[in-house]
N, C-alpha and C positions, 0 to 999 in steps of 0.2 A: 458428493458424487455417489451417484449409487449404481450397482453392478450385481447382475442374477448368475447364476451358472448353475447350468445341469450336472448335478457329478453323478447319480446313473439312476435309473428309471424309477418316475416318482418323488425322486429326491433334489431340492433345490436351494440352492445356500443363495444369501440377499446377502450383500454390504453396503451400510450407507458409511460413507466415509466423513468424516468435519474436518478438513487441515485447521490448525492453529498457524498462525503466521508465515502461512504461504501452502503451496498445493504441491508440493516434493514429496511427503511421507502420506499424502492420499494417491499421487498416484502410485509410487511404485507399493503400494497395497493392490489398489485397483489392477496392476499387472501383475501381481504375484503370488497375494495369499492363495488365491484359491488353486490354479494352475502347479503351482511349485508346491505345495505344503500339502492343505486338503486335498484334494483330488490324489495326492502319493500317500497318503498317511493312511496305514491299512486297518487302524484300529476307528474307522469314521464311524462305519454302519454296529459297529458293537461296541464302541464305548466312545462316542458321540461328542462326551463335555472333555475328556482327556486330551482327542484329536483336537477340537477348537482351540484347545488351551496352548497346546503342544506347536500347532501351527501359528498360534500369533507370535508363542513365543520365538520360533524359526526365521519368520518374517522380521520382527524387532529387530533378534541378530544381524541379518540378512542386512536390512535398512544400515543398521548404525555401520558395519562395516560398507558400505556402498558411499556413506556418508563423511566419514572417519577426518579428509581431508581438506571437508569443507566448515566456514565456518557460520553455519545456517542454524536455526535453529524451527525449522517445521518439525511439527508433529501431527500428531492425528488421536483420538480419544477412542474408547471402547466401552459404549454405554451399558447396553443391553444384548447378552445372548438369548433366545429363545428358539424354541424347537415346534413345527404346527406335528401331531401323528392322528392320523383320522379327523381331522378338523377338532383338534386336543391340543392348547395352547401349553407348553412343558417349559418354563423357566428353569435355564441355565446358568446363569449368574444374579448376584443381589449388586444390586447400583451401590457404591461407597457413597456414603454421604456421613456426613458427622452428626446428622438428628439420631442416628442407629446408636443404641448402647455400646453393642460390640467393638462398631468402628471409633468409635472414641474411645474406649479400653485399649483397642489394638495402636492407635495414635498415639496415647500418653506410654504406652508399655515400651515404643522405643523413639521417646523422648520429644514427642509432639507434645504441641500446645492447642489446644481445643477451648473455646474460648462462646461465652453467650452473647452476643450480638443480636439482640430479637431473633434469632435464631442461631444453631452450633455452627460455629465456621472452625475451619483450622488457622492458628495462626491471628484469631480475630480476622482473616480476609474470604477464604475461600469456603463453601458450602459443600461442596465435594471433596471427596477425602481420596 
């Protein structure tokens, strides 16, 4: 699912949403992050990657308590942040993936298993960390 919004002049946030096992935690994203979180979070236009962070985490909260009494299990991922300024592409987040040294350090440090499979998975299954 994907969703544009103006939050003010100039400035425009995209989300493309991917549900994992059903479309409950893309929409109530699609109706929320931006409206409830960004668009209120005063720290947007001067520190950019705090508010993004800040606001998914809100929404997350947000979702699971909305959620709490059911017993569903949708979700939704969060691949890539980026920011365009002057037609200037600004990477805001690095993708986890276990081929990264780091993220395999950060995986075994609290108690993950990362595993070579023709390539590093976690767990021997998953490619993304």
């Amino acid at each position: 699912m994907l969703r544009c919004q103006r939050l003010v002049e100039n400035v425009c946030v995209f989300g493309i949403f991917d549900g994992h096992g059903g479309s409950r935690a893309v929409e109530f994203l699609k109706e929320h992050l931006f409206e409830n979180n960004l668009m209120r979070n005063p720290r947007f236009m001067t520190d950019t990657k705090l508010a993004i962070s800040e606001s998914y985490k809100e929404t997350d909260m947000d979702f699971l308590e909305a959620e709490s009494n059911t017993c569903k299990d949708d979700d939704s991922t969060t691949s890539v942040a980026v920011i365009s300024e002057a037609g200037k592409t600004i990477p805001l987040s690095k993708d986890h993936k276990s081929n990264r040294t780091d993220d395999r350090k950060r995986i075994k440090s609290t108690g993950g298993v990362v595993m070579w499979t023709r390539t590093w998975r976690v767990g021997g299954v998953l490619a993304m960390s």
